[in-house]
N, C-alpha and C positions, 0 to 999 in steps of 0.2 A: 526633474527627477525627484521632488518631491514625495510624491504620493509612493513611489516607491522604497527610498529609503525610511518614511513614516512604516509602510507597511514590514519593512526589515526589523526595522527594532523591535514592533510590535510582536514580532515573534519571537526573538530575542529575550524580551520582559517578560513575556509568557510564557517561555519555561522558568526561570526564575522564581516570577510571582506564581502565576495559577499551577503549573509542575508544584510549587512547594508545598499548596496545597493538597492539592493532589494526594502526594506522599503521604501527609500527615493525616488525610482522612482515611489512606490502607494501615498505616499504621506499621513499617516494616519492624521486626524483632531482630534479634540475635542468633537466633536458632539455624541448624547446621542448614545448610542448602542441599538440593538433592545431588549436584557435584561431587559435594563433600559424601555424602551419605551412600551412592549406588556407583560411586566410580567406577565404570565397565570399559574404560580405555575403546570406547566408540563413540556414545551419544553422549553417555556423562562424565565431561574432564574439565575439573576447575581450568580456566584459560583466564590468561591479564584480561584486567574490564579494558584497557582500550582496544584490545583484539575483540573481545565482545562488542564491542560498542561498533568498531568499523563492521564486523561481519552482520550485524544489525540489521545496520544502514546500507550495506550492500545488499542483503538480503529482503528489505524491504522498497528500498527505490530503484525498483523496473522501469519501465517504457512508460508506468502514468505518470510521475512528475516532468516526464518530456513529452513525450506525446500526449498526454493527459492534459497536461499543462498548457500545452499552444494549441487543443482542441478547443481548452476552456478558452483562450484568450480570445477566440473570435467572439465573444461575446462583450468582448472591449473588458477597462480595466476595471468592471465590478468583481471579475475572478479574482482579484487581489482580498477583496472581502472575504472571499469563502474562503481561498490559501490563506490568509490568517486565523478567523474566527473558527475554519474547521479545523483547522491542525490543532489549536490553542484548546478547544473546548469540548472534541469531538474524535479526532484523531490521533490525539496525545493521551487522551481519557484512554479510551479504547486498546490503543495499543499495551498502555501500561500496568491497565488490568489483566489484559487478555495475559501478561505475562507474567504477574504479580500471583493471581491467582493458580495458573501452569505452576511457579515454583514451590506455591503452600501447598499442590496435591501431586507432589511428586514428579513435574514436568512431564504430567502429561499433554497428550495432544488436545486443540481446543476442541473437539467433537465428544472427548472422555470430558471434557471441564464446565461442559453446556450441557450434558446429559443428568451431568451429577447435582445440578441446579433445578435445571428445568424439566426433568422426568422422562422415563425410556421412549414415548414417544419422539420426544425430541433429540435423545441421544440417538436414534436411529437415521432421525433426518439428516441430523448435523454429519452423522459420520459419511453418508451417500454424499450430502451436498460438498463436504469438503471434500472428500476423495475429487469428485468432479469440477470444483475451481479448480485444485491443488494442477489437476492435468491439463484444461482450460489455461492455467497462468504457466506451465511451463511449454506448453505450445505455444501459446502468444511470443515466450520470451526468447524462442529456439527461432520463428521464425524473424524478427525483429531483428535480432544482433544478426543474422543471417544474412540479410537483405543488407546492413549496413556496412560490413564488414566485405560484403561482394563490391558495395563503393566503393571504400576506402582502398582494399587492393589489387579491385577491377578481374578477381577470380570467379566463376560464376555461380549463382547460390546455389547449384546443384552441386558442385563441391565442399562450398564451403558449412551445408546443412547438417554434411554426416559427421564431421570434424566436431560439431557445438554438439551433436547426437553424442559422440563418444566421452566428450568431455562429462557432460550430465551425467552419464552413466557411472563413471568415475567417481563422481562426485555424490551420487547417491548409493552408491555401494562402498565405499571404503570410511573408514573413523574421517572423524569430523576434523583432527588435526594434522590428516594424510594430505590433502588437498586443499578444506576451505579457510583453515586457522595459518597454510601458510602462505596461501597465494591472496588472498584477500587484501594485504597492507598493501601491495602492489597497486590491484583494483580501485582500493579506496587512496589512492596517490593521485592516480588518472581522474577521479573523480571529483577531486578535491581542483585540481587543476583547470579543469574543466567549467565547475561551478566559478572560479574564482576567476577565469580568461575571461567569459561569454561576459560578466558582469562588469569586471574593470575595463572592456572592450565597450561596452553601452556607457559606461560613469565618464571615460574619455570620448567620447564622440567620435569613435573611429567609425567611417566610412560616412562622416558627417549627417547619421540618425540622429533624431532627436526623439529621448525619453517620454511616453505619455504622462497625462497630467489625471486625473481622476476628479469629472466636474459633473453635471447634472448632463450635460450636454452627449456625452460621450459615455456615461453609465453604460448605456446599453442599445450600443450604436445600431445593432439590427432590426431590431422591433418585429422581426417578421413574425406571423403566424407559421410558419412550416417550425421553426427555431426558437421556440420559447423555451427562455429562458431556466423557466421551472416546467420541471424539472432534469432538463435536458443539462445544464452546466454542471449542475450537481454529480450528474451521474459520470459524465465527460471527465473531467479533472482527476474522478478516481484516487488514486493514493498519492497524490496530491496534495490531499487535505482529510480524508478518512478513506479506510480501507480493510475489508473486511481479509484480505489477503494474508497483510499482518500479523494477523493474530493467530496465524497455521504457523509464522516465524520465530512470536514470540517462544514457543514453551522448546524453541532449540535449541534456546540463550537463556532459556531459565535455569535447562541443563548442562551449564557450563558455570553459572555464575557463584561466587561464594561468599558472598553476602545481600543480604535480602537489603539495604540500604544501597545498593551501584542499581535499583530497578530503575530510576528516575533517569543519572543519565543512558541507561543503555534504552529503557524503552522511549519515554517518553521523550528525553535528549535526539534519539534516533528521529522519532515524527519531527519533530521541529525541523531538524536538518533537512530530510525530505523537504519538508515544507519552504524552505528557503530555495531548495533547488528549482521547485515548483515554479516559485515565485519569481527567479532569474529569465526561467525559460518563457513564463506565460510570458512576462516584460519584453525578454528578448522577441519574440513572434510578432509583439507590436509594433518593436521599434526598429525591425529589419526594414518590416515592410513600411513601415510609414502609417500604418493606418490598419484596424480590422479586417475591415475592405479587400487592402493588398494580402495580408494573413489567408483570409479564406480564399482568394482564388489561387493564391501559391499550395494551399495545401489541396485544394481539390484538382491540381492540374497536376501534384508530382507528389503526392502523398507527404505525410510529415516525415519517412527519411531524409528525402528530398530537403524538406523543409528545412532539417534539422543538418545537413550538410553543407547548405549555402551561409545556415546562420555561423556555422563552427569557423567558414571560411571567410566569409565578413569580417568578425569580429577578432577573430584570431589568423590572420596570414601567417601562409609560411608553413614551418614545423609546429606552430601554436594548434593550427586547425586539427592539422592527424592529433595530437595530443588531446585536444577537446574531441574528436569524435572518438578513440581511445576510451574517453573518460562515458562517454553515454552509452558506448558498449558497454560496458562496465557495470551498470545498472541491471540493464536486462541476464545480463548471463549470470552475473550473481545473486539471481533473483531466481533463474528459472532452475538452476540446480539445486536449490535449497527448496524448490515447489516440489520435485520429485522427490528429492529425499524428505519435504516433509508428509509426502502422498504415502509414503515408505513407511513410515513411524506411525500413520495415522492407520494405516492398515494393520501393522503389528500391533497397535494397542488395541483396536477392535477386536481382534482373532485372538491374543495372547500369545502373538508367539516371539520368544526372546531374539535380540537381535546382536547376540554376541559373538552369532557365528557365521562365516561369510554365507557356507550355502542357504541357510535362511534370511538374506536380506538379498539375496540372490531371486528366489522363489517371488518376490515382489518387486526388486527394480525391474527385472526383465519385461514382464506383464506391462507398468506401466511406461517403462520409455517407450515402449512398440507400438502402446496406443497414441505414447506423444508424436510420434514418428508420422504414424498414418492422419492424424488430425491434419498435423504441421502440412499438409499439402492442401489443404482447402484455404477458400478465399481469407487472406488476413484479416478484414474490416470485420466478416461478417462473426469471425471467434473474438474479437475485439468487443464487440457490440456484447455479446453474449456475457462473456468475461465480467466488462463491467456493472452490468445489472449483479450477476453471481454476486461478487465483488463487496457492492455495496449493502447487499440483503443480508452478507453474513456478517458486516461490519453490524445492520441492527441488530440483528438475534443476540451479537458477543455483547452491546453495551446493556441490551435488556440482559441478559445474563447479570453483567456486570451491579447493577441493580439490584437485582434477587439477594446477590453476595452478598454485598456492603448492608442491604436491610436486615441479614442475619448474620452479619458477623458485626454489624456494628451499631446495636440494638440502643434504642434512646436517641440516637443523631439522624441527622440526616444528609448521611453521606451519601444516601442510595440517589439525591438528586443530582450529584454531579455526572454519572452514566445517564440517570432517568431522563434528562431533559435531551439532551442530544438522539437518543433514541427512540423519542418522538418525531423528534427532525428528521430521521432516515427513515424511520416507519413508512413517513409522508413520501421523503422523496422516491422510494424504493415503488411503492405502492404504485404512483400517480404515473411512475415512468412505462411499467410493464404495464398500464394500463390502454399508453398511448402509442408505446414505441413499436415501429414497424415490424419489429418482430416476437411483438407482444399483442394483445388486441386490438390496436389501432383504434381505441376509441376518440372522438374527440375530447376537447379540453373542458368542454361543459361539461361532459359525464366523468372525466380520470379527473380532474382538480378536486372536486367536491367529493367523491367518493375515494380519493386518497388522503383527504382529510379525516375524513369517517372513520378510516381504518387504524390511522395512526390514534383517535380516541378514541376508540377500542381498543386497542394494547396500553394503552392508559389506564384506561379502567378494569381488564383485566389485571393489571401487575396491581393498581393498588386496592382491589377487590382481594386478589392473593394475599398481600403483603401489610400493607400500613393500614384498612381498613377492617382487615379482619384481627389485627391487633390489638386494636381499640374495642372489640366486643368484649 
């Protein structure tokens, strides 16, 4: 168990050390928060940072730190690398900006915070592309807990779909502390339990699994061509380790918060935690089944509900199991309600229109739960697959954003490389996958590697063509 607990703390120490940095390179002030300043008893109401912090966390860790998580583990325990290094350097960056910068411009939604950076072209994109993850992740997360929750109480998903249907709707039409500010501690109880079962159930060797080891041998136990690695894990793991999802979460807690000093732990604290969950479940997928191996033909014979049912019950017998699969519902539904209601907010700040009064937040939940409805009945993998590309494309565009920021607001330093560098990294992976992936042009791996290379030195050179090089003239 090694390599696993090396990889716990590591993330651990990373919010500590690199979060501290972090901070200190945004620079938080004193200045009122927009909580304090537009209180409209819906979107903006100071709330306790630990109610912010779980609604966070519940609103950012959906179905990829489980499903995400034990899609990446079939790639054996190299996934442990990226659930660290991407959370640490990537998905902590990312998040923290994404909601750092939401509260210095009024919490707004990320589409209004990327437009205002990188130019109406882009704010135009941004607002399309987010409106359609925003719908994309609450369809994935309506039908997921659907199909789980049809397990757990053996009622069939055609009943149990309209029920998460109505709930959502709830949740994206009413104040923010009608429904998510007070069921939420509940959710993040189940979760918290959940995370901490599955793992002290693998530390004790219940059901006599034994822990992988992370050696040269078992890096990267498939090797196949159908299955490489790059960048297929990358995009598989999802929020997990970076996620472009997030950062439609962050500016809903940026409107809630009342000091610009709790960003760390509520954004950045928040990824971490993901990140640890991430990290239980990849471990867990390995060490149920014994082997990669056993992982991928358990999850292509019963899918990762499935998957994710046998492990709650392995590890947790008894009343432990309902409580752990409790807690992984938990993720998705608190994740897909806060996808409409932020599909909701991201359409009111496009339009301008105030959202003080029910029949106008009426005029747009309706619209979009109908189309989550109609999606939620096509094939799950194939809006999954879709998803995570969205997903990750928006996670680059927010850290390139995040870059532009910090080179103009924090002129003389070089704060702009803590987004810059990771935002090459996605560039790449984002690039090389719709290059190759089946539902992208299916190129091979001689043509998508090297020209997803290409592209991410291209947004290189245009950012510091834009930014640091034309400074210097």
């Amino acid at each position: 168990m090694t390599a696993f607990l090396i990889a716990l703390a590591a993330l651990i120490v990373g919010y500590f050390v690199y979060g501290k940095i972090v901070e200190h390179m945004f620079g938080p002030t004193d200045k009122p928060t927009p909580a304090i300043r537009h209180n409209d008893g819906v979107d903006y109401i100071p709330l306790p940072t630990w109610k912010i912090f779980m609604i966070q966390l519940l609103n950012i860790a959906g179905l990829g730190p489980i499903f995400g998580a034990l899609g990446g583990a079939i790639w054996g325990p190299s996934v442990y690398l990226w659930i660290v290094l991407g959370s640490i350097f990537a998905g902590g960056v990312h998040d923290y900006l994404s909601g750092m910068i939401s509260l210095r411009e009024d919490g707004k939604s990320i589409s209004e915070v990327v437009g205002n950076h990188m130019g109406p072209t882009m704010l135009f994109i941004m607002r399309v592309f987010s409106v359609v993850l925003l719908v994309l992740v609450g369809t994935v997360f309506m039908t997921g807990p659907a199909g789980l929750l049809s397990k757990l109480t053996g009622v069939a998903v055609t009943y149990v779909l309209p029920c998460v249907l109505l709930y959502y709707f709830l949740a994206t039409l009413l104040p923010i502390d009608t429904i998510i500010a007070r069921f939420y501690p509940i959710f993040g109880a189940c979760l918290i339990i959940m995370a901490l079962g599955i793992m002290g159930g693998m530390l004790l060797g219940v059901g006599g699994h034994t822990m992988p080891e992370m050696t040269l041998a078992n890096l990267h136990p498939l090797g196949s061509e159908k299955m490489p690695i790059w960048p297929l894990m990358f995009i598989t793991v999802a929020c997990g380790a970076c996620s472009g999802f997030h950062s439609t979460q962050s500016p809903i807690m940026a409107r809630c918060l009342k000091d610009e000093r709790l960003g760390r732990p509520v954004f950045y604290g928040a990824m971490i935690s993901e990140g640890i969950i991430a990290l239980i479940w990849a471990t867990a997928g390995i060490t149920f089944y014994d082997s990669t191996g056993g992982l991928a033909a358990a999850m292509k014979a019963g899918g990762a509900g499935t998957v994710v049912y046998d492990i709650c019950v392995g590890f947790m017998p008894g009343i432990g199991a309902e409580l752990a699969m409790l807690g992984v519902i938990a993720c998705p539904i608190t994740s897909g309600d806060t996808a409409f209601r932020s599909a909701r907010l991201t359409l009111a700040d496009w339009l301008g229109v105030d959202q003080s009064e029910t029949k106008k937040r009426l005029m747009f939940a309706v619209p979009l739960l109908a189309i989550g409805g109609i999606l939620s009945q096509m094939d799950f993998n194939i809006i999954w697959r879709y998803f995570s590309w969205t997903n990750q494309t928006l996670a680059m565009i927010v850290l390139w954003t995040g870059a532009v920021y910090l080179y103009r607001t924090k002129p003389g330093t070089k704060a702009y490389l803590i987004p810059m560098v990771p935002a090459v990294f996605m560039s790449a992976v984002t690039s090389t996958y719709i290059l190759q992936a089946p539902e992208g042009l299916q190129l091979s791996t001689s043509i998508s590697y090297p020209v997803g290379l290409i592209f991410a030195v291209v947004c290189l050179v245009l950012f510091l063509k834009t930014t640091v090089l034309r400074g210097t003239k």
